[in-house]
C-alpha positions as CSV (number, residue, x, y, z in Angstrom):
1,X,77.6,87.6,121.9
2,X,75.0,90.2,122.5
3,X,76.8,93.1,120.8
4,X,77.6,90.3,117.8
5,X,73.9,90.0,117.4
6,X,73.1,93.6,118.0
7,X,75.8,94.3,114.9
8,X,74.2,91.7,112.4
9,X,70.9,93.7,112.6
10,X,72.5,97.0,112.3
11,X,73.6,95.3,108.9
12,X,70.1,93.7,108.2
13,X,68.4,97.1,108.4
14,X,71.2,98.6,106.6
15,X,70.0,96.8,103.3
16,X,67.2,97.5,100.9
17,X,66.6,96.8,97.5
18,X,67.8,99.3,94.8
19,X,65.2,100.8,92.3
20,X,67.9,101.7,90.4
21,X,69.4,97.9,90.4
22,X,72.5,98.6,91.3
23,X,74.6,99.1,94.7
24,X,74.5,102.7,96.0
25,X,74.9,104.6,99.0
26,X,71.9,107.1,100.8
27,X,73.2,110.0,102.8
28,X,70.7,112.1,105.0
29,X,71.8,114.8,107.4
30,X,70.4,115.2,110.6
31,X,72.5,117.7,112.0
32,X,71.7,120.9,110.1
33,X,71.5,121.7,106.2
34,X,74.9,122.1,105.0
35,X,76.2,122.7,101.3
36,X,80.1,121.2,100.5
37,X,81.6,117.8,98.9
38,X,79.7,114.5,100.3
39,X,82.2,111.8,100.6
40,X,81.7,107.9,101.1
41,X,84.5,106.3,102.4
42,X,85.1,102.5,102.2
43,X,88.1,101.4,104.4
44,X,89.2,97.5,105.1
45,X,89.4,98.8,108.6
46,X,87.6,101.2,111.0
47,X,90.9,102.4,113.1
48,X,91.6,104.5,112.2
49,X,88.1,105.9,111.1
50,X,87.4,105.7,107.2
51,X,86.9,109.7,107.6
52,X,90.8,109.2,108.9
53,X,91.9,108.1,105.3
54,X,91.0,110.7,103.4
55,X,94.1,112.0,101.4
56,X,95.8,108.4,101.5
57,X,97.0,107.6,97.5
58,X,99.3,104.8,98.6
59,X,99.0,100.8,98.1
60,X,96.7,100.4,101.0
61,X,94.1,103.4,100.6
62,X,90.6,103.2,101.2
63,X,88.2,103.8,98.5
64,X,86.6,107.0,98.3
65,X,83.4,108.6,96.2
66,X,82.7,112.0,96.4
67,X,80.0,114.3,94.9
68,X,78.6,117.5,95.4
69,X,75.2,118.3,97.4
70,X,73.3,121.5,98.3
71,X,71.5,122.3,101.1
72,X,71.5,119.3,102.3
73,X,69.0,118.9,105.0
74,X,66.7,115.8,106.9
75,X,64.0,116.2,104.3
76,X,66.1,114.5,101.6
77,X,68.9,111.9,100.9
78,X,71.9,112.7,98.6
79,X,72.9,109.2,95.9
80,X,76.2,108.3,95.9
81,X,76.3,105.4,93.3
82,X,78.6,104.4,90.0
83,X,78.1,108.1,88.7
84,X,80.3,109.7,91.6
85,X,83.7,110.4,91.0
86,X,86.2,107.2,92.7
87,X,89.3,106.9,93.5
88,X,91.2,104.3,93.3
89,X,88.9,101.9,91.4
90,X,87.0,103.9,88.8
91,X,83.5,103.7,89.8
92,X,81.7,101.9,92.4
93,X,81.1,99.2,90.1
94,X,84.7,98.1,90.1
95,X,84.6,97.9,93.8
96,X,85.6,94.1,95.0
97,X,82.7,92.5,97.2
98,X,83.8,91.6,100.4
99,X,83.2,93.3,104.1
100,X,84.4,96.8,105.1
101,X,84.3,99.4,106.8
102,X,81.7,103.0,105.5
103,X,81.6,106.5,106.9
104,X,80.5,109.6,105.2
105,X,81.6,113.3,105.5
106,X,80.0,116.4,104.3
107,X,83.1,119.0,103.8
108,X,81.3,122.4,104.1
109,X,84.4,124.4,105.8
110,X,85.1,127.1,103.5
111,X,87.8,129.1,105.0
112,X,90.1,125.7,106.1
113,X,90.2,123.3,103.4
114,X,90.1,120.0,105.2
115,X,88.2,117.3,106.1
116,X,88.6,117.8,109.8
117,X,88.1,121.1,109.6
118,X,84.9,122.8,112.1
119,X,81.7,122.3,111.2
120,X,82.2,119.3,108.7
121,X,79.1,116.8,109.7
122,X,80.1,112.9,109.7
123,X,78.2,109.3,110.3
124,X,79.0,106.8,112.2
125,X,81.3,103.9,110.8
126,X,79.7,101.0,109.6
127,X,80.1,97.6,109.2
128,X,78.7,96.4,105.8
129,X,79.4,93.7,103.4
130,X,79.6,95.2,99.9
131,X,78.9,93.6,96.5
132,X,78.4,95.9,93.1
133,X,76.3,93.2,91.4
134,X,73.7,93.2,93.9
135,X,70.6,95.8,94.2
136,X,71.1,97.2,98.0
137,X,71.1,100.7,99.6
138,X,73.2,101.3,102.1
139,X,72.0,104.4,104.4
140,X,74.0,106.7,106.3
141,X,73.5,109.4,108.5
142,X,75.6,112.6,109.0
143,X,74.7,112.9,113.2
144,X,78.0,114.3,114.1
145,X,79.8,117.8,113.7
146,X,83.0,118.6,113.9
147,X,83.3,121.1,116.9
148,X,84.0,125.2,116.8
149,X,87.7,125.7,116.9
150,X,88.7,126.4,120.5
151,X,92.4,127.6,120.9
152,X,93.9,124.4,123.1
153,X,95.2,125.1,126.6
154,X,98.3,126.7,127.4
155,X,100.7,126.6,130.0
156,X,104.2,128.3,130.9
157,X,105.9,127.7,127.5
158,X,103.0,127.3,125.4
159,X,100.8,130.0,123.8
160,X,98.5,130.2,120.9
161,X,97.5,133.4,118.2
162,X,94.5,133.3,116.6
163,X,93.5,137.0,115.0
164,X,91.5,138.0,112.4
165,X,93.2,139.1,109.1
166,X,91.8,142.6,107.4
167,X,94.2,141.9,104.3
168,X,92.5,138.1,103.9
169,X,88.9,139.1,105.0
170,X,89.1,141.9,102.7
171,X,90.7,139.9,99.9
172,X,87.7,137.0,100.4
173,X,85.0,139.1,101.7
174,X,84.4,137.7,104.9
175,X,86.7,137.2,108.3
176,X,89.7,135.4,107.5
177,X,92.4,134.7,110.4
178,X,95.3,133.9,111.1
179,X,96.9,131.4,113.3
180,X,100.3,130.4,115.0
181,X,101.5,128.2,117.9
182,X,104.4,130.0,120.4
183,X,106.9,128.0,122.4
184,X,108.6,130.7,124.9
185,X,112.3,130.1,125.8
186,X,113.1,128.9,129.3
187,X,113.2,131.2,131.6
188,X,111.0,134.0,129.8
189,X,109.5,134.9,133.1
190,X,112.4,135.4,134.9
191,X,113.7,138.7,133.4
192,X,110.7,140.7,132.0
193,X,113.4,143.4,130.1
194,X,114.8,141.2,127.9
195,X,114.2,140.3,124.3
196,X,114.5,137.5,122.1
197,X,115.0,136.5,118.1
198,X,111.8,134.9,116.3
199,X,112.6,131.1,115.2
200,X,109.7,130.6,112.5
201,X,108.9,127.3,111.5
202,X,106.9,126.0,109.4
203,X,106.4,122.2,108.9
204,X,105.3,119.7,106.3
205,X,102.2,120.2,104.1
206,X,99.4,120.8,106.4
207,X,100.7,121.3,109.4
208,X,98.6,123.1,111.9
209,X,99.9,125.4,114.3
210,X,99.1,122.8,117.2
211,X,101.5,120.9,116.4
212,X,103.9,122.6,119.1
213,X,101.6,120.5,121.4
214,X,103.5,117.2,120.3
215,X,107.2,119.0,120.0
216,X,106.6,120.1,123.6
217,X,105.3,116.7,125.3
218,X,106.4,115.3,128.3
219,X,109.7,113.7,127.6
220,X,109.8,114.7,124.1
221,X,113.4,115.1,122.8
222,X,112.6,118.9,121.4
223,X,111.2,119.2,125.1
224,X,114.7,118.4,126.7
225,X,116.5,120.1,124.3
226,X,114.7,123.8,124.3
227,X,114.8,123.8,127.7
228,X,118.6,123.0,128.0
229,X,120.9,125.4,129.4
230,X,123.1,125.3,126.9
231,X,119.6,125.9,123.9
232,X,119.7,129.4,122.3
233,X,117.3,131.5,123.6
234,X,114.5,131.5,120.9
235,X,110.9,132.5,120.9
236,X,109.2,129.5,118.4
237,X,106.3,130.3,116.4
238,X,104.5,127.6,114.3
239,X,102.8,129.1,111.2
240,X,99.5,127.4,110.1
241,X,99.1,125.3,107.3
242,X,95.7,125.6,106.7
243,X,93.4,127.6,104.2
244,X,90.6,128.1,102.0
245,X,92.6,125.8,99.4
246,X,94.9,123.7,101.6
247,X,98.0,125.0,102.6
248,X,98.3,128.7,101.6
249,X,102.1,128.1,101.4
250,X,102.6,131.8,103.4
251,X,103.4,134.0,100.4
252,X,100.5,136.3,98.1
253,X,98.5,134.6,95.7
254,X,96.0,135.4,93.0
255,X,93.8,132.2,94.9
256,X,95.0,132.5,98.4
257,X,95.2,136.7,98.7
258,X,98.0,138.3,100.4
259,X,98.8,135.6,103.0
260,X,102.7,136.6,103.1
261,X,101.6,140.7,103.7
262,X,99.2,138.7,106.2
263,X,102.6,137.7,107.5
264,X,104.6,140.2,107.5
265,X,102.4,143.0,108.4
266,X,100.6,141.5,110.5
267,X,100.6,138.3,112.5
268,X,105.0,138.8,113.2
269,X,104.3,142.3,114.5
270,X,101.3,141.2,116.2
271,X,103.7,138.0,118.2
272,X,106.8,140.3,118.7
273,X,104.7,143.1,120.4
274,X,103.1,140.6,122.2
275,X,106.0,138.3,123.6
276,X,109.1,140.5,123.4
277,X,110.5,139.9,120.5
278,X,112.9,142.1,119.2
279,X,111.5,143.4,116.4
280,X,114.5,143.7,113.5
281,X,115.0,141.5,110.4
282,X,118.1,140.2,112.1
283,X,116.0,138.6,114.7
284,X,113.9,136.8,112.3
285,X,115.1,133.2,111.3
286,X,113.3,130.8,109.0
287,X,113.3,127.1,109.0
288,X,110.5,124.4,107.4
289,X,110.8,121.1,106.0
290,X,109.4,120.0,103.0
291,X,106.2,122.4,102.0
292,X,108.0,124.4,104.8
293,X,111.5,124.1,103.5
294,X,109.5,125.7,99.4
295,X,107.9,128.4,102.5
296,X,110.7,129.3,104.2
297,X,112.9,129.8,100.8
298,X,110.2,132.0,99.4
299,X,109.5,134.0,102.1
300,X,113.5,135.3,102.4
301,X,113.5,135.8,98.2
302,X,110.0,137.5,98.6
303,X,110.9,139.5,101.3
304,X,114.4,139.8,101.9
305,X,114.8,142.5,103.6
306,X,112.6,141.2,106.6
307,X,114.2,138.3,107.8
308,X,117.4,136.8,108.1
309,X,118.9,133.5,107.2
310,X,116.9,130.3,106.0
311,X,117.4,126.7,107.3
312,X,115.3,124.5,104.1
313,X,115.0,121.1,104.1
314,X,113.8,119.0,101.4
315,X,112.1,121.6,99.6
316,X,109.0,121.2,97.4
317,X,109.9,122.0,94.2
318,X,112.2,125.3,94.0
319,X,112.7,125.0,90.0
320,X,109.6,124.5,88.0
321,X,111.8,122.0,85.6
322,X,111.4,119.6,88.0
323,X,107.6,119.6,89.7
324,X,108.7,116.6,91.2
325,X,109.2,114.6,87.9
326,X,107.3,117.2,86.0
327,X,108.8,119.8,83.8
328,X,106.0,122.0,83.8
329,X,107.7,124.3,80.8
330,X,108.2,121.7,77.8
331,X,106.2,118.6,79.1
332,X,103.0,117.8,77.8
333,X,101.3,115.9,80.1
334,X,101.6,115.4,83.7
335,X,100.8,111.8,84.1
336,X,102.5,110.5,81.2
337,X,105.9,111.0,80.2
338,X,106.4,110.9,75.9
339,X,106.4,107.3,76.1
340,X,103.2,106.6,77.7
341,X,104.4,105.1,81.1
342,X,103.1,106.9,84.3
343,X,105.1,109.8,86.2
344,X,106.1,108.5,89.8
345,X,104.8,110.7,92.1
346,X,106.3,109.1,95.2
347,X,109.1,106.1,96.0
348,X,110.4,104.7,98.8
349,X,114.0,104.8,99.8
350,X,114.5,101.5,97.8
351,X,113.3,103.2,94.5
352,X,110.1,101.3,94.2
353,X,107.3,103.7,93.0
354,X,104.1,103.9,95.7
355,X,102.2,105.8,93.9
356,X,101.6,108.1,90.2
357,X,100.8,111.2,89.6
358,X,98.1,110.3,87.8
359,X,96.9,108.4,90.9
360,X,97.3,111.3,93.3
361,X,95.3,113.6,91.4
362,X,92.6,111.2,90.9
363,X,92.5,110.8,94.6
364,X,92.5,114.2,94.9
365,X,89.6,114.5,92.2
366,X,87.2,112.7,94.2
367,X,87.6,115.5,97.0
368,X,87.4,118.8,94.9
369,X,84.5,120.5,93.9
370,X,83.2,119.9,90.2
371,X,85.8,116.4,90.5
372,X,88.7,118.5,90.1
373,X,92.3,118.3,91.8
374,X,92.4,121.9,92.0
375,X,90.0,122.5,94.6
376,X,90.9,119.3,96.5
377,X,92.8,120.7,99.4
378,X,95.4,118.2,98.9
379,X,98.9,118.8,98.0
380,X,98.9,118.9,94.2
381,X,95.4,121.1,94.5
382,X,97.6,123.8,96.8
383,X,100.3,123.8,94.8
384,X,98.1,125.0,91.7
385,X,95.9,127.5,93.9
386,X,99.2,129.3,95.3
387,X,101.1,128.9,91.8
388,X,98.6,129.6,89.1
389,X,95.7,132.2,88.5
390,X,92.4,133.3,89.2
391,X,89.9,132.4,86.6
392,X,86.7,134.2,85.6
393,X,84.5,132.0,87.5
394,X,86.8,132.9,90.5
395,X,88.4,129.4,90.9
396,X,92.0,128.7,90.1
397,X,92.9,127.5,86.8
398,X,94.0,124.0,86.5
399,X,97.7,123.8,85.1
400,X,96.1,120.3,83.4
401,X,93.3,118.5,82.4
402,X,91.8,116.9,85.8
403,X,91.4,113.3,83.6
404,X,93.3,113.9,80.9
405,X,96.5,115.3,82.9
406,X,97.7,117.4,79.1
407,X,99.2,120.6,80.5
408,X,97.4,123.9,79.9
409,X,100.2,126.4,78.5
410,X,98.5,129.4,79.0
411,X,98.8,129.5,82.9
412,X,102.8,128.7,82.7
413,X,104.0,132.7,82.6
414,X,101.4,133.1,86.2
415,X,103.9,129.9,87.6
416,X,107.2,131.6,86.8
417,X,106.3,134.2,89.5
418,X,106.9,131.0,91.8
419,X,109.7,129.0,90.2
420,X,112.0,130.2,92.8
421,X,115.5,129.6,90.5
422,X,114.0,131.8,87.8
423,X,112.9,134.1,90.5
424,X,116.5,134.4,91.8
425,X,118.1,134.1,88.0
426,X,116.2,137.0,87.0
427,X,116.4,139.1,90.2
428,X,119.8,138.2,90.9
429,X,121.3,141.8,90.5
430,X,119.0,143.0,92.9
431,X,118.7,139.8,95.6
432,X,122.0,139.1,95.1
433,X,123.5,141.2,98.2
434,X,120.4,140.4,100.9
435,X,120.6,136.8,99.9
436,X,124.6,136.0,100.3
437,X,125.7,133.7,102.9
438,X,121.3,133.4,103.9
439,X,120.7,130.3,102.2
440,X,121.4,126.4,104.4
441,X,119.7,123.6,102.5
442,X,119.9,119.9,102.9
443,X,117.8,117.4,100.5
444,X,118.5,113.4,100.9
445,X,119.0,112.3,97.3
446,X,116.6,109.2,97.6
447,X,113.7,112.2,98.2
448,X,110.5,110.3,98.5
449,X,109.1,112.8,96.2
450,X,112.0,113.6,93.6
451,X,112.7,116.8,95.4
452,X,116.4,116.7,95.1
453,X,116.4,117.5,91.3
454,X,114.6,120.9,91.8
455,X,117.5,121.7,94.9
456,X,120.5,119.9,92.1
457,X,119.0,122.8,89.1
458,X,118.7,125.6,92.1
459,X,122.2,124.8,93.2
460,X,123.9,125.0,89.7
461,X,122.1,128.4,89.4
462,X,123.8,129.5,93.0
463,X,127.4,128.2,92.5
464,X,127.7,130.4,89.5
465,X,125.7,133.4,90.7
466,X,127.7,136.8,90.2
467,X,127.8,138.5,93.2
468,X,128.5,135.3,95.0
469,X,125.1,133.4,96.7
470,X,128.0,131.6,99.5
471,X,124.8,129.3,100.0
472,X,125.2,125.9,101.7
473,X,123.5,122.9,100.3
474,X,123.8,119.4,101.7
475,X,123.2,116.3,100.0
476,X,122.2,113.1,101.9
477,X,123.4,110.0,99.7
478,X,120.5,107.1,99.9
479,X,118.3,109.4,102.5
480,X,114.9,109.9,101.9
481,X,112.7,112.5,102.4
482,X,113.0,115.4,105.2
483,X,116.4,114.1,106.0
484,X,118.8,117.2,107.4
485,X,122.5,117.4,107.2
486,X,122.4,119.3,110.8
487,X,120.7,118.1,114.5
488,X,118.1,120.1,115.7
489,X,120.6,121.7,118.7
490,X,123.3,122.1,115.9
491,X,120.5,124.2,113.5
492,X,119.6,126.7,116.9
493,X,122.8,127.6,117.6
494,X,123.4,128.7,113.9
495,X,120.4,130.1,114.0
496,X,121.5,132.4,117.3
497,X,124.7,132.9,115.8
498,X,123.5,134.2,112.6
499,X,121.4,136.8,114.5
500,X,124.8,137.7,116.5
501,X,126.6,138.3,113.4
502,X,124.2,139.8,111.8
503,X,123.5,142.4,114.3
504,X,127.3,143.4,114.7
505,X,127.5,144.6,111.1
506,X,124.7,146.7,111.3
């Protein structure tokens, strides 16, 4: 009853009348003054945190306003009110009264592109009731800082990289590094002469290289099987999926810089000095699911002649005719198709749409700098930063209109360096003999995110290629998205084998 009571002030003192007569938010800092995108997040529950939501466009997402604030410092308060951009109601006026939950973040991370990213300040969450037609303030205060990045703790398996990048600092002017999670085989102890192939994963969109923590707990199925008897004997690395624009998808970019020459110069040299590795293309595998399935394809047609075979699941899109349900080369907007209904940008297994497009962005225009998608760090934001160019103010260049969604035409030919079926159509002479027989893909034809109709367009392209492709891609009838045609054990022991074979005809 006491902490009842002790809430119902925290509200009282919460409210004060507006001068401006309208419902807005007050955000002071009180950590340090910090620059970066101030967000206000309004969630119908506070577990997970309202900060926790961020990125969410489905049915249930919290409402979000975000604007930009400078130097933000505990001298002065930063207005979030019906002027900020807001997602998914338009403005704050549209917001429905009723009780939630607030919490504001300050993104100032510049070199990793999300909102829990080091050194991002955030308030506490707050119980409030909320109503646009009345005249209160609601005050917040950023006391909170997201922690310096500390490499976690590692144990007999487990080992973590974290070095700095001269390519990327040199390409951004200031340190950039580079990160990856290790999983040794079993048994890497016991014989200190022996050498192993490189399995390199890379997961879904975002995926930081920590993530080996949960493939390696306690009882964890990937835990039993890697340390079977009867597993391949592998050295894992987990790539990072974090960056100055989100993901930097692990290949060169006019926004990104040379992440993949990052890659392949140095962090895989650095990890197979380091562990024992053996140090030849054949001994270099790929495998990634979803943004990692689009990563690993990219990185054998980009550089084929340093790894070895690919294992690609449900692929973002690999033929730019089909950007999900975009066809970025004769469509002319994004969010509507030539009828005016609204692009799907996500279903579930039944078919029912979740959410647009159009609704997608405009979450992700809340987050990025000037309300634009393109510096959101979301998923649609990296996709244009790694895809499209570098404009004179040194930002990418939208492929469309933030509000509008018509497509700018002009940045097309700087896409096409990424459509990976025209990559391959118009390489194919060249690729053709590195790439045969390299190439396992599996996509469930229910994709969550219309991904099979890029792989269907990519695979007509490869059954007709001349000299033969000999790829393998698996369909999943009525699976959904990230569904694989083989088991994890079943994928290794290709994997070993294809190292095997390809080291006896060498």
């Amino acid at each position: 009853m006491r902490a009842a009571c002790i809430a119902g002030l925290s509200t009282f003192l919460l409210f004060q009348t507006s001068p401006a007569g309208r419902l807005h938010f007050e955000v002071t800092n009180r950590v340090a003054p910090a620059s970066g995108r101030l967000l206000v997040v309004v969630a119908k529950s506070e577990r997970p945190e309202p900060r926790n939501t961020i990125g969410d466009a489905g049915p249930n997402a919290s409402t979000m306003l975000g604007r930009e604030v400078n130097n933000l410092g505990a001298n002065a308060a930063a207005t979030i009110d019906n002027t900020a951009a807001a997602f998914p109601i338009q403005n704050l006026d549209e917001l429905r009264a009723g009780e939630y939950y607030v919490q504001a973040l300050l993104a100032s991370n510049r070199d990793l592109k999300s909102p829990n990213a080091p050194g991002n300040l955030y308030s506490d969450t707050l119980r409030v009731h909320l109503d646009p037609r009345s005249r209160n303030t609601v005050r917040l205060e950023l006391t909170k800082s997201i922690s310096s990045e500390e490499l976690p703790a590692e144990n007999e398996f487990i080992k973590y990289i974290k070095i700095q990048s001269d390519l990327l600092s040199r390409f951004h002017g200031r340190p950039i590094y580079v990160r990856a999670g290790i999983i040794l085989p079993k048994d890497y102890a016991v014989d200190e002469n022996r050498r192993y192939p490189l399995r390199i994963h890379i997961g879904g969109y975002g995926t930081r290289y920590t993530a080996i923590e949960r493939s390696m707990a306690p009882g964890s199925d990937f835990r039993r099987l890697w340390l079977s008897g009867d597993t391949p004997r592998l050295i894992y690395v987990q790539l990072d999926g974090a960056g100055p624009y989100g993901d930097p998808y692990q290949v060169n970019s006019d926004n990104n810089g040379p992440y993949g020459d990052a890659l392949t110069k140095e962090l895989i040299p650095y990890i197979e000095k380091r562990f024992r590795a053996i140090p030849e293309p054949r001994a270099r595998v790929l495998d990634g699911e979803s943004t990692g399935g689009w990563v690993s394809l990219a990185l054998k047609i980009f550089y084929p002649e340093f790894f070895n075979a690919v294992w690609s699941s449900c692929p973002d899109g690999v033929d730019f005719r089909g950007l999900q349900l975009i066809n970025v080369y004769s469509h002319r907007n994004a969010y509507f198709d030539d009828y005016g209904s609204e692009r799907p940008s996500k279903r579930n297994i039944d078919g029912r749409v979740e959410f647009t497009i159009r609704d997608e962005c405009q979450m992700e225009n809340v987050l990025g700098e000037g309300d634009s998608w393109t510096l959101s760090g979301q998923q649609w934001g990296a996709w244009n930063a790694t895809y499209g160019p570098r404009g004179a103010d040194g930002r990418p260049v939208p492929l469309w209109h933030s509000k509008t969604g018509v497509i700018n035409k002009s940045a097309i030919d700087h896409w096409k360096r990424y459509d990976l079926r025209l990559v391959l159509q118009q390489n194919w002479e060249i690729l053709g003999s590195e790439l045969r027989g390299k190439f396992h893909i599996s996509v469930g034809e229910a994709d969550s995110y219309y991904l099979n109709n890029a792989v269907h367009m990519l695979d007509e392209f490869l059954k007709n290629a001349d000299p033969p492709a000999d790829a393998r891609i698996a369909y999943g009838r009525g699976r959904g998205h990230c569904w694989n045609s083989l088991s994890e054990a079943e994928m290794m022991k290709e994997m070993a084998l294809a190292v095997q074979e390809t080291g006896k005809t060498k």
